[in-house]
N, C-alpha and C positions, 0 to 999 in steps of 0.2 A: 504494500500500500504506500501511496507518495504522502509523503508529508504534506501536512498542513500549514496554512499560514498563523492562522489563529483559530483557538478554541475556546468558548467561553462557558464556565459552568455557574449556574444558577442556582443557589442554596443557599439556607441558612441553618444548615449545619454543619458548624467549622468543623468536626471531625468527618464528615463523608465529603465537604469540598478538600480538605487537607490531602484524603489520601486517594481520591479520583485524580487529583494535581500530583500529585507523587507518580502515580501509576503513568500518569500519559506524559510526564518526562520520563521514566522509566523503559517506556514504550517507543520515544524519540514521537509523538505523535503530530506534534507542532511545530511551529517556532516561537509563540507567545500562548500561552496559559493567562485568561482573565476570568478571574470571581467576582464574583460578587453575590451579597447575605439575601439579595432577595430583587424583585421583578422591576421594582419601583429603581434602583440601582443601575441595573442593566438599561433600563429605557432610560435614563440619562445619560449614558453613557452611548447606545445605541443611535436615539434622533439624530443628535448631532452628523453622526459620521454617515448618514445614510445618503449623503451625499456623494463621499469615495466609498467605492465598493471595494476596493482593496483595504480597506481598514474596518471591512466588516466582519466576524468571525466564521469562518466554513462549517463550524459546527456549534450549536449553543446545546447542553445538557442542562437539564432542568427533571429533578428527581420528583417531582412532586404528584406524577402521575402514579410513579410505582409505590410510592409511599402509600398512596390510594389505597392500592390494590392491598399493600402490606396489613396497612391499620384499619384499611376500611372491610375486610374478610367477615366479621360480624353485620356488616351490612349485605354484603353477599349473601349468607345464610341466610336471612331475610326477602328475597326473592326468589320466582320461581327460577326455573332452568329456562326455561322464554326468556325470562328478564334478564336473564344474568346474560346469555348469550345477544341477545339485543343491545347491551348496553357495552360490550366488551370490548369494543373499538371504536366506540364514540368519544373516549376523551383525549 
């Protein structure tokens, strides 16, 4: 896989951005690694540049879906198998 130019990860929590950024230098995955603790951060940092497209990230990670899935498994049991299957690529 070629390198990236830049990746940005979207979290606010400092231990799974700390070692998603470890990993994807580890990986050689980029050439710039940017964080930031949360969405309102990154769209600050985003508008502006949407101007160069070279200074915009090839990749943005944003865990908040899978955390979903994670924390939200008691809300899954809570639906049928229709529902769950319905809803399982909508977000």
């Amino acid at each position: 896989m070629a390198k990236l130019d830049i990746a940005c990860i979207i979290d606010d929590d400092p231990l799974f951005t700390y070692v998603l950024s470890r990993q994807m230098k580890l990986l050689d995955f980029s050439e710039k690694i940017l964080v930031f603790p949360n969405g309102l951060e990154a769209l600050k940092y985003l508008q502006p540049v949407t101007a160069s497209p070279d200074m915009l990230p090839s990749v943005i990670c944003s865990i908040s879906i899978c955390r979903f899935w994670t924390a939200g498994s008691s809300w899954m049991s809570h639906q049928t198998k229709d529902q769950q299957k319905d809803h399982r690529f909508s977000y």
